[in-house]
C-alpha positions in Angstrom: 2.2 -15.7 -8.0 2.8 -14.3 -4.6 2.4 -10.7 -3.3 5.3 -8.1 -2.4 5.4 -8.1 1.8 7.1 -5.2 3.1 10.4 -6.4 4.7 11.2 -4.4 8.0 14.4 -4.6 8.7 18.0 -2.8 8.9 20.4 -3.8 6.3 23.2 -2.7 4.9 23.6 -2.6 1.3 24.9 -0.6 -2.0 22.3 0.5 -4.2 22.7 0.9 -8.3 26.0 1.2 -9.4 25.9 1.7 -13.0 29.6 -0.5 -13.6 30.6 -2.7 -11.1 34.0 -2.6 -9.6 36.4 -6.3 -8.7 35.3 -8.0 -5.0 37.7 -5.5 -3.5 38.0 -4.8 0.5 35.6 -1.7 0.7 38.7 0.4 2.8 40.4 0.5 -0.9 37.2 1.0 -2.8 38.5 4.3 -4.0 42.2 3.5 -5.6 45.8 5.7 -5.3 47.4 6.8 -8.2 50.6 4.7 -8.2 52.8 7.9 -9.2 51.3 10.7 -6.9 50.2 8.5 -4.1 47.6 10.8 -4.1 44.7 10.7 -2.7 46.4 9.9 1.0 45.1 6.8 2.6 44.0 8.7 5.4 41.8 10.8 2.5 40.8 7.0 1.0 39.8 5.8 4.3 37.6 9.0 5.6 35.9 9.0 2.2 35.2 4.9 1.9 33.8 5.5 5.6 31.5 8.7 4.0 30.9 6.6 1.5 29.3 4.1 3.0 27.1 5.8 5.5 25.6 7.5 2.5 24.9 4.1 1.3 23.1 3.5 4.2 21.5 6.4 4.3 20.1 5.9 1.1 18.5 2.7 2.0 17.1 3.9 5.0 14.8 6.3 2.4 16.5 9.4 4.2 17.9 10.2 1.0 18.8 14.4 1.8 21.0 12.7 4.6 22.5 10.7 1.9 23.2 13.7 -0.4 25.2 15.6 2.6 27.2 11.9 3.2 27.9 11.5 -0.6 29.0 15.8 -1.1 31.3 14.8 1.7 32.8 11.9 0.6 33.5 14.4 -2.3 35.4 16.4 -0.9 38.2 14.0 0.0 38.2 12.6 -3.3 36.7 15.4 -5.4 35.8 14.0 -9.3 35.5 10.1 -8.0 32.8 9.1 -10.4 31.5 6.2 -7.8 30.3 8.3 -5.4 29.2 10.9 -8.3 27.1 8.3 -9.1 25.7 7.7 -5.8 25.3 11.6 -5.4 23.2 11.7 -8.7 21.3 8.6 -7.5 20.1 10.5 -4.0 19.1 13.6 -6.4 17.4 11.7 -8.2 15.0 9.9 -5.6 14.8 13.3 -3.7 13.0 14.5 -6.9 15.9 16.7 -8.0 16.3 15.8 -11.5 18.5 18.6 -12.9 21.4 17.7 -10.2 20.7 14.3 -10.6 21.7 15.0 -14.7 24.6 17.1 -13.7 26.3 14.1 -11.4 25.5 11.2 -14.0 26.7 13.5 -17.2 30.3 14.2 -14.9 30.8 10.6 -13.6 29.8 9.4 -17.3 32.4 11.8 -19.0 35.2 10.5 -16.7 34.5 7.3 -18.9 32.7 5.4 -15.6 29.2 3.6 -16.3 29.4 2.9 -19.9 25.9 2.5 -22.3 24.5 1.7 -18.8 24.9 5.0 -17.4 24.3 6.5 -20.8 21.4 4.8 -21.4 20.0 6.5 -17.1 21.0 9.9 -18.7 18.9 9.1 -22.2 16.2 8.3 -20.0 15.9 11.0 -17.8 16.3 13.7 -20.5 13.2 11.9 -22.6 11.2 11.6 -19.6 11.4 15.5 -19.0 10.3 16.4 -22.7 6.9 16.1 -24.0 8.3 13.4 -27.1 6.1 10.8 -25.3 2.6 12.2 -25.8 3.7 13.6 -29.1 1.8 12.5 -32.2 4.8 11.6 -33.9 5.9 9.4 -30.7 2.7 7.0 -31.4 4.0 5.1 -34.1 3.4 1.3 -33.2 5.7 -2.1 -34.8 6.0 -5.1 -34.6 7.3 -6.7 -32.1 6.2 -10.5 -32.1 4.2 -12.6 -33.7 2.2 -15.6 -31.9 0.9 -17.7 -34.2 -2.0 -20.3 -34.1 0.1 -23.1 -35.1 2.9 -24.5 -33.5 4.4 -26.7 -36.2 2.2 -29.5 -37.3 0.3 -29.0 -33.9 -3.2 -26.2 -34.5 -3.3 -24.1 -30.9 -6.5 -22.2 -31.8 -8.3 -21.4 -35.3 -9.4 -17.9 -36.5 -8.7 -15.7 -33.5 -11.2 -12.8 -33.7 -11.3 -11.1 -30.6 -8.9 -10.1 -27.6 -9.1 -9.0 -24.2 -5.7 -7.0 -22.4 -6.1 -8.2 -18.5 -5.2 -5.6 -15.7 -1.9 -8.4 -14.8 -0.4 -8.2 -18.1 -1.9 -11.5 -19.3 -4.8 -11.3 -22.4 -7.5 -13.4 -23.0 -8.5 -14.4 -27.1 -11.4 -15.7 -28.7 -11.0 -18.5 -31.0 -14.1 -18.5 -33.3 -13.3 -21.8 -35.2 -12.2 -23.8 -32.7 -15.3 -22.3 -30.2 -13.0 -21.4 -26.9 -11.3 -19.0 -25.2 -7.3 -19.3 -24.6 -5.1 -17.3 -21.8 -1.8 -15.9 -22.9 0.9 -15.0 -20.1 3.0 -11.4 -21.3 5.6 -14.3 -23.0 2.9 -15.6 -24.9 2.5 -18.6 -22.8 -0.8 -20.3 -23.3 -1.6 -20.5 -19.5 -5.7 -22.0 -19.7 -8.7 -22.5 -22.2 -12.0 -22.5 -22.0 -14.8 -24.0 -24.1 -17.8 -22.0 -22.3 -20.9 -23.7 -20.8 -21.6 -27.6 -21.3 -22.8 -27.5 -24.6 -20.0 -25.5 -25.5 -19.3 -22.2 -27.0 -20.9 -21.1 -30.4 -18.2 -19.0 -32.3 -17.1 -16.7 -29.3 -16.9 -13.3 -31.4 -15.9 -10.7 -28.7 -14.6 -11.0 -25.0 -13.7 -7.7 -22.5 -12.5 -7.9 -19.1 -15.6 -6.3 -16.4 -14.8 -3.9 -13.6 -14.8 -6.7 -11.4 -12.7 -8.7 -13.1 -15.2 -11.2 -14.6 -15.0 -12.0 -18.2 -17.9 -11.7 -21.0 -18.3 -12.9 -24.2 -20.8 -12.3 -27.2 -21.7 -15.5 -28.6 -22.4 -14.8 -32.7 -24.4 -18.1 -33.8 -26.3 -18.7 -30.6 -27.6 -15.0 -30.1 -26.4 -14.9 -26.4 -24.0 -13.5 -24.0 -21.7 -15.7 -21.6 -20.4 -14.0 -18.5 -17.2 -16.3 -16.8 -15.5 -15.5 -13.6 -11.8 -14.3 -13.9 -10.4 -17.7 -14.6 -12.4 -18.4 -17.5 -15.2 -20.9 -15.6 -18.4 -20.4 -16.7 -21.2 -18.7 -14.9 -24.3 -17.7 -16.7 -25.3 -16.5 -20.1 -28.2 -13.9 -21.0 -29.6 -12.7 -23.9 -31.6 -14.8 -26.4 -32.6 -15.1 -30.8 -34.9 -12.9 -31.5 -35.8 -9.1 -32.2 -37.7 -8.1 -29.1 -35.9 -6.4 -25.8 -33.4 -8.6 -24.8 -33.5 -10.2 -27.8 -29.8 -10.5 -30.5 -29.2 -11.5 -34.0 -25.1 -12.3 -34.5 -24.3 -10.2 -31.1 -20.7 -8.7 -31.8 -18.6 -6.3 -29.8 -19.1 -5.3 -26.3 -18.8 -2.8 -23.6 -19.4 -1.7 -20.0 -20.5 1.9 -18.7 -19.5 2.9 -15.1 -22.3 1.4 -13.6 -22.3 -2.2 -14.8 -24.6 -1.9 -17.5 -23.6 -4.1 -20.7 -23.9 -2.7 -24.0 -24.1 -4.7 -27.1 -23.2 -4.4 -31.0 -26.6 -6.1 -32.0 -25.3 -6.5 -35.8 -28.5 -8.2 -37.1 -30.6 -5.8 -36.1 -28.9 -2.9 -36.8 -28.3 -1.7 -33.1 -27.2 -1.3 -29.7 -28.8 -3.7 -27.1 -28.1 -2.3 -23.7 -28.3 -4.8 -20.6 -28.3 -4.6 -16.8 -25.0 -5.6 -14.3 -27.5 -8.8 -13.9 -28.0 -9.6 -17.8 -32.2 -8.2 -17.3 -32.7 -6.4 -20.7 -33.0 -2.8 -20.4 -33.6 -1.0 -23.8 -32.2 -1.1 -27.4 -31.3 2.3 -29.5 -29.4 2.9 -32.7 -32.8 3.0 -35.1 -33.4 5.8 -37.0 -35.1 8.4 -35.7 -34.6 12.8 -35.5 -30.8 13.6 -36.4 -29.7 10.2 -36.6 -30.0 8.7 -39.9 -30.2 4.9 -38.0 -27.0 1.9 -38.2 -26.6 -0.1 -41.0 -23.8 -2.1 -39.3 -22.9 -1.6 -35.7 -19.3 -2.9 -35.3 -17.5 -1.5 -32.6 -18.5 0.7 -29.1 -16.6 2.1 -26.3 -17.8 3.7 -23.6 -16.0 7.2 -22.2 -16.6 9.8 -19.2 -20.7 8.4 -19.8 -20.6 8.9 -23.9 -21.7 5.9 -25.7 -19.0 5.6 -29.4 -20.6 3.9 -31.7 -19.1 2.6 -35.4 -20.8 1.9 -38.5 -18.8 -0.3 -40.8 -20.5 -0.1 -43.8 -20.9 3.9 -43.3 -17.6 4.4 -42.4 -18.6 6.6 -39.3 -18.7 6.6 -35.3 -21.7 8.2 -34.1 -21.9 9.9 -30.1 -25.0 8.7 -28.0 -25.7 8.9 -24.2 -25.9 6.3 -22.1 -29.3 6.4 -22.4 -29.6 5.9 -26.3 -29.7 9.3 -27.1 -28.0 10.3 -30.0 -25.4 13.7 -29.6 -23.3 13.9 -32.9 -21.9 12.2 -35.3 -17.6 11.8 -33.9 -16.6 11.1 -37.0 -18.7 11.5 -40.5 -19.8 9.1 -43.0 -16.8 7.7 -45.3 -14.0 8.6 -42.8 -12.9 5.5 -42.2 -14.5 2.3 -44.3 -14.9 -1.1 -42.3 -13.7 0.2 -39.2 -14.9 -2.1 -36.3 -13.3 -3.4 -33.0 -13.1 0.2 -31.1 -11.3 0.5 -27.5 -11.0 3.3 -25.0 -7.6 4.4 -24.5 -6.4 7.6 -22.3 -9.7 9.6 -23.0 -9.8 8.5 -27.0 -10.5 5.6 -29.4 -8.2 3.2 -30.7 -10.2 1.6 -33.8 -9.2 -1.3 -36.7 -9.5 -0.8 -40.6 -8.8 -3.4 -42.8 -4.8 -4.0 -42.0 -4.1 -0.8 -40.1 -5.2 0.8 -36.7 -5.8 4.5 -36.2 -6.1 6.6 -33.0 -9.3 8.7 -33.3 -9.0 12.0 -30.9 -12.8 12.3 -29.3 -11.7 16.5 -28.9 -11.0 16.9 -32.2 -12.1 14.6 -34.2 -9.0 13.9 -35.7 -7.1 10.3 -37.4 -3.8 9.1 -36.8 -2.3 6.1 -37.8 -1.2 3.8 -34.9 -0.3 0.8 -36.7 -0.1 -1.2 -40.2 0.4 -4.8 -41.0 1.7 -3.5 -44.2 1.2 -5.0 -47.7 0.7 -8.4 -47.5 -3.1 -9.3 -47.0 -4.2 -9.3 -43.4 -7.4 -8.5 -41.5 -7.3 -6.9 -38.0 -10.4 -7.6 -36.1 -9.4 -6.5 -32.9 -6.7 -3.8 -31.6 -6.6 -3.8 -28.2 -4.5 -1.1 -25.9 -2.4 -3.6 -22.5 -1.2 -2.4 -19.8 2.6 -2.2 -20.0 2.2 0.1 -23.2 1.7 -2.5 -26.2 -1.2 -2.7 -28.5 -2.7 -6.4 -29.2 -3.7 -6.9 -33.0 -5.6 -10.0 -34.1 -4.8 -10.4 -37.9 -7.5 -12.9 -37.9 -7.0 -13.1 -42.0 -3.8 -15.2 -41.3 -5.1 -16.4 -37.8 -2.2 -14.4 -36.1 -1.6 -12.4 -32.2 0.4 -9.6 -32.9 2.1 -7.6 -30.5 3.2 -4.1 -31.7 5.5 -1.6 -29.7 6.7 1.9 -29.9 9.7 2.2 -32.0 11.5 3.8 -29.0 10.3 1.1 -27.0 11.8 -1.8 -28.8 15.1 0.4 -29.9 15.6 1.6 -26.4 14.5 -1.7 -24.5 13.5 -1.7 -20.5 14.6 0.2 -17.8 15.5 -1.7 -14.9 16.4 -0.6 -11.6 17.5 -2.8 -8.5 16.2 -0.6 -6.1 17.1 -2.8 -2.9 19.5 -5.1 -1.6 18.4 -7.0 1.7 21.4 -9.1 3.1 21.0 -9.0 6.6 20.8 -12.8 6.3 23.7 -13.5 4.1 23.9 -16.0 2.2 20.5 -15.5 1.2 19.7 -12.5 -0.7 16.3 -10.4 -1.2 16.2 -8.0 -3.9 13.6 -5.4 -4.9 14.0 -5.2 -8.5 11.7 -2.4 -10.5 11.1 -2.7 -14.5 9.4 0.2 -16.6 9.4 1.0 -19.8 11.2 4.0 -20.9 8.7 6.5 -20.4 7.8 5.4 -16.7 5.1 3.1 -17.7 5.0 0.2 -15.1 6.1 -3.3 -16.2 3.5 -6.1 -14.8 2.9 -9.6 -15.4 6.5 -11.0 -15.2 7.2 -14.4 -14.7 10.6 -16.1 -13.2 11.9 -17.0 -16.1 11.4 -12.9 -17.2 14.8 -12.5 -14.8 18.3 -13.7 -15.1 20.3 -12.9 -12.0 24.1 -12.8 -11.7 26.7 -12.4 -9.5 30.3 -11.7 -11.0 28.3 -12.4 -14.5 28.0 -16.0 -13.4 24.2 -17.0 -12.9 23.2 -16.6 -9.3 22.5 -19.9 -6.8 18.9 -20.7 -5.9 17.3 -17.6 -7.8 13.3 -17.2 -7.4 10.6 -15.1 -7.9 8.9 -14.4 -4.5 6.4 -11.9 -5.3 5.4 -9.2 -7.5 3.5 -5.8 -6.2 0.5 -5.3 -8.6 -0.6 -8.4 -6.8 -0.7 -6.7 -3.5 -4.3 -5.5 -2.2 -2.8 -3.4 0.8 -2.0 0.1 0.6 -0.7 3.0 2.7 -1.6 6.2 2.3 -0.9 9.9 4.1 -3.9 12.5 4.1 -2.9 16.1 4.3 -5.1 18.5 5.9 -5.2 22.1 5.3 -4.8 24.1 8.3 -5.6 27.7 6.7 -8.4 29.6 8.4 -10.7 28.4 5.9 -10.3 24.9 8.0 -11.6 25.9 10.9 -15.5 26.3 9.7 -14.9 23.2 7.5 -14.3 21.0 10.1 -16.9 18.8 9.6 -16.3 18.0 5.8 -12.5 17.0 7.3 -13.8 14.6 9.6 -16.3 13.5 7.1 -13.8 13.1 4.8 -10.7 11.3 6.5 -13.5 8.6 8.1 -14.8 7.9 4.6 -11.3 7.4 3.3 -10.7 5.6 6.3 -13.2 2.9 6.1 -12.7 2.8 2.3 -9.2 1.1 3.3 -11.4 -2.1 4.9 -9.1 -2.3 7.9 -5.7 -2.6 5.8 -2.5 -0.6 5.7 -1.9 2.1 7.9 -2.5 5.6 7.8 -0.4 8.8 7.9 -2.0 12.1 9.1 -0.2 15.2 8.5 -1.5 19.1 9.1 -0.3 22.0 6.7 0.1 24.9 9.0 2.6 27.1 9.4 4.9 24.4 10.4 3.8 21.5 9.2 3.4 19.1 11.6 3.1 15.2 11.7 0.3 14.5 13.6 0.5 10.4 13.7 0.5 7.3 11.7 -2.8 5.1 12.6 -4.5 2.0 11.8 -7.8 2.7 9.4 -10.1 2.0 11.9 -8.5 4.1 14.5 -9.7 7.1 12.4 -12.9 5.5 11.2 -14.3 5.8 15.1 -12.6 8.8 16.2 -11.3 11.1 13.0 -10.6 14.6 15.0 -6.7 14.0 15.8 -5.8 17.3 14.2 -3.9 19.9 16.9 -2.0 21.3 14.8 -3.9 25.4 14.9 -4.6 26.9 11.6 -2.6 29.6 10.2 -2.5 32.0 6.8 0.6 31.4 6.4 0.1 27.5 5.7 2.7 25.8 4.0 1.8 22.9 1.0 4.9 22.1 -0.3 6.8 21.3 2.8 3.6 19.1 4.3 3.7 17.1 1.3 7.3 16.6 1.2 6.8 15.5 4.8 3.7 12.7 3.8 5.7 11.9 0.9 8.9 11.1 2.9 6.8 8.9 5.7 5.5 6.6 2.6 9.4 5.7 1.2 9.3 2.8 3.4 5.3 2.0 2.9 3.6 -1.0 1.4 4.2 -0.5 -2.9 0.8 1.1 -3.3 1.1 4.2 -2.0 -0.4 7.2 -2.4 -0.6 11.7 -0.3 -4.3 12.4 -0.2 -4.5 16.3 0.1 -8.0 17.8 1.8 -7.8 21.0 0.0 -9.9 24.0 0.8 -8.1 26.9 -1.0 -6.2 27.4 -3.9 -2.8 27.3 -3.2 -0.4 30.8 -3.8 3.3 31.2 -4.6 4.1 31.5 -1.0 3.0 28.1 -0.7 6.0 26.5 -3.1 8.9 28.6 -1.4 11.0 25.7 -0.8 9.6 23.0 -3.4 8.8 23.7 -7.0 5.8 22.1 -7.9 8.5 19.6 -10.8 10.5 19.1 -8.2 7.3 17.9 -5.7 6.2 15.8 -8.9 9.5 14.4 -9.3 10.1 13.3 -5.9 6.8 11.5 -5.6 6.6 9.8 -9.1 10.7 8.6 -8.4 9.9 6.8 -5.1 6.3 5.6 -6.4 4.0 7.6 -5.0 0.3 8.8 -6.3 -0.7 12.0 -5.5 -4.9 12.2 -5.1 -6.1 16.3 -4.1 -9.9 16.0 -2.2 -11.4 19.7 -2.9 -13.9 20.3 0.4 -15.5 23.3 -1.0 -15.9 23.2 -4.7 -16.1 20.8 -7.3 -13.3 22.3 -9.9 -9.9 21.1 -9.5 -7.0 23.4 -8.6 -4.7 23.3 -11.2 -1.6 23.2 -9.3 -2.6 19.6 -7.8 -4.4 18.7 -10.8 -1.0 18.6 -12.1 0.3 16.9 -9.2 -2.0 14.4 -9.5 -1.3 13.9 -13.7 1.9 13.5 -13.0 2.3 11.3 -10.6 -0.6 9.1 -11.9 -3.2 9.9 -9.4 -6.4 11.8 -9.6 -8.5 15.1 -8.2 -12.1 14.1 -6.6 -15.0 16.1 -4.9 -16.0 15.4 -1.6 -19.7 15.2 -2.3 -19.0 13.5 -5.8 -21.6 10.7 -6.2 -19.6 8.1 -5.6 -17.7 9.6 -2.7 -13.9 8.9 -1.7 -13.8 5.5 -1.6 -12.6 5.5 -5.6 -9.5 7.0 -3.9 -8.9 3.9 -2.6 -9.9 1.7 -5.6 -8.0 3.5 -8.0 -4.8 2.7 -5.8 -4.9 -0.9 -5.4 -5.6 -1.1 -9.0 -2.5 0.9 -10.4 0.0 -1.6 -11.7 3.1 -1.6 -9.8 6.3 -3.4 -11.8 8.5 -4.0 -8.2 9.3 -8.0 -8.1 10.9 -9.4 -4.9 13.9 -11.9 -6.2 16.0 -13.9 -3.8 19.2 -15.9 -4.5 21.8 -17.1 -2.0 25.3 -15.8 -2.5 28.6 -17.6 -3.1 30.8 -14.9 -2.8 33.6 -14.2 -0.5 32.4 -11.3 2.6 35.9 -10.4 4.2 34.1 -10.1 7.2 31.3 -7.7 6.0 34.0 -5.8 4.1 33.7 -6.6 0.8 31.7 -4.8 -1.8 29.9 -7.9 -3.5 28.6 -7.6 -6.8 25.0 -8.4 -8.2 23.5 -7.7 -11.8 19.7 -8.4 -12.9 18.8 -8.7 -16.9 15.0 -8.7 -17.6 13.8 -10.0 -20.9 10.5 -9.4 -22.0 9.6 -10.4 -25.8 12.4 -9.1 -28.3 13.0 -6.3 -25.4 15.3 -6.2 -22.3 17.0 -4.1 -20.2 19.7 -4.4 -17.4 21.0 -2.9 -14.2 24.1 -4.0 -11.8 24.5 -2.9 -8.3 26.4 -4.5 -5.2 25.8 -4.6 -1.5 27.7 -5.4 2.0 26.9 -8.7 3.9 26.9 -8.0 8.0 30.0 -6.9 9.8 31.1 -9.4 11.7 
């Protein structure tokens, strides 16, 4: 699948129109009343020409302009629930939420937009309430079944094990038919693997590595394989016996944030713990002090460098150190019986028992139920968190791959926005088309056949995929410099600082550099390396009176127009005060960045706590808080970026309808079906005057 390429270019377009209107002459887009004549034509026209600067506007990312263009477009036609919409839809990407509500909600009661427009108002209101990380909200269904037979034809015998990939994809392992099968998000078989020459020897477990390599515990042979990311094979450690390094019926696995490889020796009763290069480093889990010893070591996840470890027989997870050391016990003896197959998830544990899966809270020690398979008799061996929001059940029992979703999730389906139109080549049509689920989360791993595009409701000519942004390994980013007076005598640390981010970026994307003084200023968009060799390009003069919302509403603004992955760095060296949010609320900041796509990462230059007005920032809008002199320095900043999954798709179709000479307001709709869930949006854009 190909990349998303930035497209610079002017176009003229119309952006997310909830209901689409006939193929009408845009100079009699907004209609007379037959019995008033009212509005005038003169009032039609002056509008319809508003109208569709604000359009333009709009694309252009210059979306306050597009709000003043819209409010007067209004005011010829006051209560016209097109351009209401299009006045909500500028709101909304300016980060302005509550007006965005306000537009939708009046265009919506005039009886414009239907379920569609409903549905944008449904979606907004949950995305402001706290319903999504609610315990109540974490109830998991259902949603499809993939079975290991097709028919008369066997795909794969006793599944045991599964593996959620960072693209959406997820790899199992088949322990009676010795392999390892890749599913696409549709369920698509898309590859297997039997392992090594000789073959696998019932795979048991398999996780995804930090660099994307795959490894496997081998039960019968005693061994663990490692396989590149497309399942070839490229080494195996580990060997039979009881020694270091040696296994007895190796099970689940895990990786610390340093490479090392942990292992659920189940034979011997403990954890084997192995080098990034498979040397054997040390084993631990015997009894010894506080710690009463494993009976039966079946499950381990690895958190913020604290080893979870369960017993099956005992019922218990146990809390070690990375170096073997044994803390406390998580979760005491008898809380949960045969629990096994545990996953990290958001800070916590997601763990199977028997049919069900529970949520275990690593705070508080607490046990919720995520999912059940119900009555009938099952056995879930694995339950595995993806990354578009599901959880991935093996029922190995009945040799079953379920997928379970939220209940909101599969009642409320996808939320789909065509955020894009390029026609400055009509016929041929390039759309940028983004896909979430309903709280945000983003949607990766789609396929062409994931899409049906329209035009008029009849299927669209040509249609294909081009490319899909979580592929992309190029971002931009815009670092924001405090200019207080505190800046001055940490000059140094900024330098330091913007050159390590700098060269973190390998020479790709580009770079925006914006000082927070008194007037924030921008002080130039550069290529990485032009700030890796000389970083002092600051002339903006400090001031007390720096402002931080305004300087990151200006870095914000200069990335609407940047490569997908995007992201303000802030080089903080003070907390900031009220008089810094004058203009911006800090919702309204959050808001505008997480509605055009943008990560928000605060640097703190002077101490190692985060601030809690950009840790919140940062929460918000997916990104993170870092110390300067962390141990691993910035470049994370930079990892972290390229890896967030990014559901924008570039689709392209050429166009049979009807321009009038670039006058005509020409319909397009986009469905995307994912599973037993879909969701839909309809927009229209203007080919070239000519």
């Amino acid at each position: 699948m190909k990349k998303l390429k930035k497209i610079n270019t002017v176009l003229f377009f119309v952006l997310g129109v909830a209901v689409l209107r006939p193929h009408i002459n845009y100079n009699l887009l907004f209609a007379q009343d037959a019995v008033t004549a009212q509005p005038s034509s003169s009032d039609r026209k002056i509008a319809s020409d508003e109208f569709r600067r604000g359009v333009q506007a709009y694309y252009r990312g210059t979306f306050n302009e597009a709000v003043i263009l819209f409010e007067k477009a209004l005011s010829y036609l006051p209560g016209e629930p097109l351009i209401l919409d299009w006045l909500g839809k500028s709101y909304y990407r300016t980060g302005i939420e509550g007006a965005a509500a306000v537009q939708w909600e009046a265009a919506s009661a005039s009886g414009y937009g239907g379920m569609l427009l409903k549905n944008k108002i449904e979606i907004l209101k949950e995305r402001k309430t706290l319903m999504s990380d609610s315990i109540d909200n974490l109830k998991y269904v259902e949603a499809v079944e993939f079975s290991s037979k097709n028919g008369d034809v066997e795909l794969f015998r006793q599944p045991l094990s599964i593996a959620a990939i960072s693209d959406g994809s997820f790899w199992i392992t088949a322990y009676g038919s010795n392999e390892l099968l890749h599913f696409n998000v549709n369920g698509i078989i898309l590859d297997r693997t039997k392992g090594p020459i000789q073959g696998f020897d019932r795979p048991f477990d398999v996780i995804e590595l930090k660099n994307g390599n795959l490894l496997v515990s081998e039960f019968a042979s005693n061994r663990i394989s490692l396989l590149d990311k497309n399942g070839k094979f490229l080494k195996y450690f580990g060997q039979t016996g009881r020694g270091l390094g040696g296994l007895i019926g190796p099970q689940f696995l895990a990786e610390d944030e340093y490479g090392n490889i942990y292992v659920c020796d189940f034979g011997n009763a403990r954890i084997a713990v192995f080098a990034p290069d498979g040397e054997p480093l040390f084993n631990f889990g015997e009894k010894g002090g506080l710690f009463s010893g494993f009976i039966a070591p079946a499950g381990i996840a690895i958190i913020d460098g604290l080893v979870y470890v369960a017993d099956a027989l005992k019922g218990a997870v146990y809390i070690f150190d990375t170096a073997g050391n044994y803390i406390q016990d998580l979760l005491p003896e008898n809380s949960l019986k045969k629990i096994e197959a545990l996953r990290a998830w958001n800070g916590n544990l997601v763990a199977a028992a028997n049919n069900k899966v529970y949520l275990i809270d690593t705070g508080f020690s607490t046990i919720t139920e995520l999912a059940s398979l119900g009555n009938f008799p099952s056995k879930i061996t694995a339950a595995v968190p993806d990354i578009n929001g599901n959880l991935l059940l093996i029922d190995h029992k009945n040799q079953n791959i379920e997928i379970t979703s939220r209940i909101n999730e599969l009642a409320g389906g996808l939320f789909v926005q065509i955020k894009r139109i390029f026609s400055d080549t009509f016929p041929k049509i390039i759309m940028e088309v983004s896909v979430q689920n309903r709280d945000g989360k983003q949607i990766v791993g789609l396929t062409e056949e994931n899409f049906i595009v329209t035009e008029k409701n009849r299927i669209a000519s040509n249609y294909t995929l081009d490319g899909s942004a979580y592929l992309n390994d190029t971002c931009d980013i815009a670092i924001i410099v405090e200019r207080s007076p505190s800046s001055i005598k940490e000059k140094q640390a900024i330098e330091s600082a913007i050159k390590e981010i700098s060269e973190a970026m390998q020479g790709k994307g580009k770079i925006t550099l914006v000082s927070a003084g008194a007037l924030p200023i921008l002080e130039g968009k550069f290529f990485p390396k032009d700030l890796e060799t000389i970083p002092n390009r600051l002339k903006t003069v400090q001031s007390p009176d720096w402002k931080f919302d305004s300087a990151l509403r200006l870095a914000a603004g200069e990335l609407i127009n940047a490569e997908q992955k995007r992201a303000v760095i802030f080089l903080s060296l003070t907390e900031p005060n009220a008089d810094n949010f004058k203009q911006y609320s800090l919702n309204d900041l959050a808001s505008y960045m997480t509605n055009n796509n943008i990560r928000f990462y605060a640097v703190n230059l002077k101490k190692e706590s985060s601030i809690p007005e950009t840790a919140y920032l940062a929460k918000k809008t997916g990104g993170k808080t870092f110390y300067v002199y962390g141990e691993k320095g910035l470049k994370p900043i930079i990892t972290d970026l390229l890896e967030q999954p990014i559901g924008t798709y570039r689709l392209s179709y050429n166009s049979t309808l009807q321009t009038d000479f670039g006058r005509a307001f020409l319909p397009v709709e986009v469905e995307v079906r994912l599973l037993n869930r879909s969701g839909r949006d309809e927009t229209g854009y203007f080919a070239p005057l000519e």
